[in-house]
C-alpha positions, -999 to +999 in steps of 0.1 A: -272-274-167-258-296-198-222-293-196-228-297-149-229-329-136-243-329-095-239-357-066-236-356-031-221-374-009-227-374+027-189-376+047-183-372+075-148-354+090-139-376+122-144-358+155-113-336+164-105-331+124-105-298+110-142-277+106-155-251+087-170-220+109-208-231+107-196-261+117-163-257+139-163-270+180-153-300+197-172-332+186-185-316+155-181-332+122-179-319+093-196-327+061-186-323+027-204-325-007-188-325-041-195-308-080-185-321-112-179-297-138-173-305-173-168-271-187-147-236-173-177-219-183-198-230-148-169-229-127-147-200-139-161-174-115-155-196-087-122-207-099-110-166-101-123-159-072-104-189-048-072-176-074-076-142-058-087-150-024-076-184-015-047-207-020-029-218-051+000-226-069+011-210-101+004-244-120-031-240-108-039-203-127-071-207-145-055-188-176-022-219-176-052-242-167-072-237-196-043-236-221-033-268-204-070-278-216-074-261-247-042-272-259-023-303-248-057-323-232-057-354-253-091-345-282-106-377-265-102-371-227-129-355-206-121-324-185-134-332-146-132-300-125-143-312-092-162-284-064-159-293-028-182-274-003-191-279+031-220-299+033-241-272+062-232-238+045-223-247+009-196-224+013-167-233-014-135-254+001-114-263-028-115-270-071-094-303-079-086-299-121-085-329-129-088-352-162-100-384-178-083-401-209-080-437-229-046-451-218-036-485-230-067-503-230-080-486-201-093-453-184-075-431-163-082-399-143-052-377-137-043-346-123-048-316-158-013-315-163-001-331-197+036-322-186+037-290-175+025-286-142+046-291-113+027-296-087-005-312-083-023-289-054-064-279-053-069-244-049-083-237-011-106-213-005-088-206+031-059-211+050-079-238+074-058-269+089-061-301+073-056-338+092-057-372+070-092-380+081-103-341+068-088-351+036-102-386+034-137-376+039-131-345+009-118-373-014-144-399-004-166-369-016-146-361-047-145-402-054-184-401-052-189-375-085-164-385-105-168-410-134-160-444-140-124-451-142-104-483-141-077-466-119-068-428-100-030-415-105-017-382-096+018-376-094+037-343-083+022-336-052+034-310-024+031-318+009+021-281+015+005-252-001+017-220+010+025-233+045-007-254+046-010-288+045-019-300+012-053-328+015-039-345-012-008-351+003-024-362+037-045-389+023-042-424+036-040-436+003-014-413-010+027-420-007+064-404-006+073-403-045+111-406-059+108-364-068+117-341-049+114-301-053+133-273-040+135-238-033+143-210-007+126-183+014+132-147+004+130-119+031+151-085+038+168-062+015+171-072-022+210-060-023+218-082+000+197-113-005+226-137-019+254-129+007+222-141+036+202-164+020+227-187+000+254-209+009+289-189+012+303-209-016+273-194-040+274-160-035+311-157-036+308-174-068+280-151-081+299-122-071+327-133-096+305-141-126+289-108-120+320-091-125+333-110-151+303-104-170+304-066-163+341-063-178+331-081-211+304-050-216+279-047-189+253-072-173+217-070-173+188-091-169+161-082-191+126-089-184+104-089-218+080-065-213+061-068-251+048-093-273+078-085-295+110-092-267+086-124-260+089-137-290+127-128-292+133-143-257+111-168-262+130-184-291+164-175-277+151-201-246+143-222-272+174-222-289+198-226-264+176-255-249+177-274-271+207-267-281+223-281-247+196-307-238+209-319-275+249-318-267+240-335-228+217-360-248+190-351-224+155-355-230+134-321-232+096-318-238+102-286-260+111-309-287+072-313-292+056-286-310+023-287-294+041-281-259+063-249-274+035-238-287+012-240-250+044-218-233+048-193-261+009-185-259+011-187-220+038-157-223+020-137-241-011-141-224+006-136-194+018-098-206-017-085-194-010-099-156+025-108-154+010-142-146+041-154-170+075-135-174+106-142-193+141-124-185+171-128-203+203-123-189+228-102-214+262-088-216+260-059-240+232-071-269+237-108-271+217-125-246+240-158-223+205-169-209+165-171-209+147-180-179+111-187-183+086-181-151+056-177-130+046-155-106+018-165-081+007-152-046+043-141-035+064-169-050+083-170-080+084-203-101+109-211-122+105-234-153+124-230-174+160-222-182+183-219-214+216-210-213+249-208-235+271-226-210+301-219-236+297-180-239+325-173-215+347-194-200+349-203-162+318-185-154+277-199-151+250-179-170+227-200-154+231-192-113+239-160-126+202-156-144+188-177-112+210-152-086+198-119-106+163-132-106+160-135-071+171-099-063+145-092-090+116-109-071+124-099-031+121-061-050+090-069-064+080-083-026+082-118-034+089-143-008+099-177-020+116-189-049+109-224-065+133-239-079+110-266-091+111-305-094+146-326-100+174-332-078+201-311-096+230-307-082+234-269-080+201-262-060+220-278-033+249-253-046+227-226-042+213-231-003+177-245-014+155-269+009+137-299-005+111-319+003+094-347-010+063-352-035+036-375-029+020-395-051-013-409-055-021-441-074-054-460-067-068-488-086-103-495-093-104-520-114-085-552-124-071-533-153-063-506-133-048-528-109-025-541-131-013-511-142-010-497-113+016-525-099+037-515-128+041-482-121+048-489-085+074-513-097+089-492-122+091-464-090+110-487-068+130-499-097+144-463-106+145-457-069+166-486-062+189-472-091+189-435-077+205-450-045+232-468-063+255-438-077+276-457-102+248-478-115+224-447-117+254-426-135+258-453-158+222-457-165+222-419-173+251-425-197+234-450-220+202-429-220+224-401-229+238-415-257+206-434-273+193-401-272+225-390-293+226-416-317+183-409-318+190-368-328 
């Protein structure tokens, strides 16, 4: 097949690693091959069924993947969608989406992400354990069928995927990141979720906004059910955005029109799934807040947010939207919320856990090498700055006002 490229690699899982069933007992290794596969078209049955069946993320949904590819890839980088299968059965293990593109004088594969993918995380066909010499030998495999590159660099990387172990984050290669994401677990009755889940100082807070809100002429989130209340939500979000991204002087990638253009389709795809949902939050017809989301094998992601922080004085649109969203998703039986990448302040406020990405970067080349040390500087450079507070605050002041003078 044209558009299929096939190698195999024979590796080897240590003993005492994890095994697939043909292959599972003590002293047993297990093999792995790997599949490259330069089109969706040989790989998209596959790819739905581990969605259904197996383990994913809501950044790794083949209908957000293929906009990712269709519509932010770079016209000159190669898509790389690599197959791992146990060597014995040729049973499916996981797809890595992943992609190659000029940078700078030289080639890099990447996670397919172009900005708006979260988490880095292969979809597993099963819930199997993973050790560091299990995910080793799959990316020794991987490494084997993937071409030429000057160096490797995937960033965002969770250290779990729906409680298991994530093989990219176990390999001996890969390392702790300066991002961090958050969110919290979701369980009993909807009516109550705030007052048990949240820290006290939340839900008393949410409690007030909520009636606040109510006395200025009813409160209601909103989810947008048709193509039309998606494009009138959608460009509410967009508003307000930008609008306070704009008065912070923060940077936002919704000031690129190919990237507005990727979410707006992604709603409305989304419509025939609910893959992809928007909710607004309004008091009487004018809407305070958009939050933009997805929805994936019990855990609700949120992206992105807009809100008119002026509205009403003394009260948050924002936790309000993010408080009313997750009564919304433990009634739809969700059990986790993300609350994303960043270290803002108020998912502390809220109650949420974090944990930290990992990162891979791996050179192959003297290129690659070189720019490889400069992004490992530039990490421990911003790192060192993240642990001084008043450097790191001023730092964020003179960004926020070149990006002033800039709009």
């Amino acid at each position: 097949m044209a558009s299929q490229a096939m190698r195999k690699a024979a590796v080897a899982n240590v003993a005492g690693g994890p095994h697939s069933p043909a292959t599972a007992g003590a002293g047993v290794a297990t093999h792995y091959t790997a599949r490259l596969h330069t089109s969706f078209d040989t790989v998209r049955p596959l790819w739905l069924r581990l969605e259904e069946t197996g383990l994913c993320t809501g950044h790794q949904g083949l209908a957000w993947v293929e906009g990712i590819a269709n519509r932010l890839m770079p016209k000159t980088a190669e898509l790389l969608v690599v197959e791992v299968n146990d060597a014995a059965t040729d049973a499916p293990v996981m797809l890595m989406p992943l992609m190659r593109r000029r940078a700078l004088g030289h080639y890099v594969i990447e996670w397919l992400s172009c900005g708006v993918c979260d988490y880095s995380a292969p979809l597993l066909a099963d819930a199997r354990p993973w050790t560091t010499q299990g995910a080793d030998a799959v990316w020794a495999a991987v490494r084997a069928v993937l071409p030429p590159t000057d160096r490797i660099h995937v960033a965002g990387i969770p250290q779990e995927i729906h409680g298991v172990a994530n093989p990219l984050a176990l390999l001996s290669v890969a390392r702790d990141s300066i991002q961090i994401a958050s969110g919290l677990a979701m369980d009993g009755d909807p009516q109550t979720l705030i007052k048990r889940i949240c820290k006290q100082s939340f839900s008393k807070n949410f409690n007030k906004h909520c009636r606040r809100f109510e006395q200025l002429g009813g409160l209601a989130l909103v989810e947008a059910e048709t193509p039309g209340m998606i494009e009138e939500q959608f460009a509410t979000l967009l508003d307000l955005r930008l609008n306070r991204f704009r008065e912070l002087g923060r940077f936002d990638l919704l000031t690129q029109a190919p990237i507005v253009e990727f979410y707006r389709n992604a709603a409305l795809t989304g419509l025939s799934d609910g893959s992809v949902r928007l909710f607004g939050l309004r008091v009487g017809q004018a809407y305070l807040a958009v939050i933009y989301v997805l929805v994936m094998k019990g855990t609700l992601h949120a992206l992105l947010l807009g809100i008119d922080q002026d509205a009403v004085p003394n009260v948050s649109p924002g936790l309000t939207t993010i408080g009313k969203l997750m009564m919304w998703g433990r009634s739809q039986g969700l059990g986790y919320f993300d609350l994303s990448v960043g270290s803002q302040g108020y998912k502390q406020h809220i109650g949420a856990s974090s944990s930290v990405l990992a990162e891979l970067c791996e050179p192959m080349t003297l290129k690659g090498r070189g720019s490889t040390a400069y992004i490992r500087l530039r990490g421990k450079t911003e790192l060192f700055v993240r642990s001084k507070p008043r450097l790191y605050k001023a730092v964020q002041g003179v960004m926020r006002r070149l990006r002033r003078l800039k709009n």
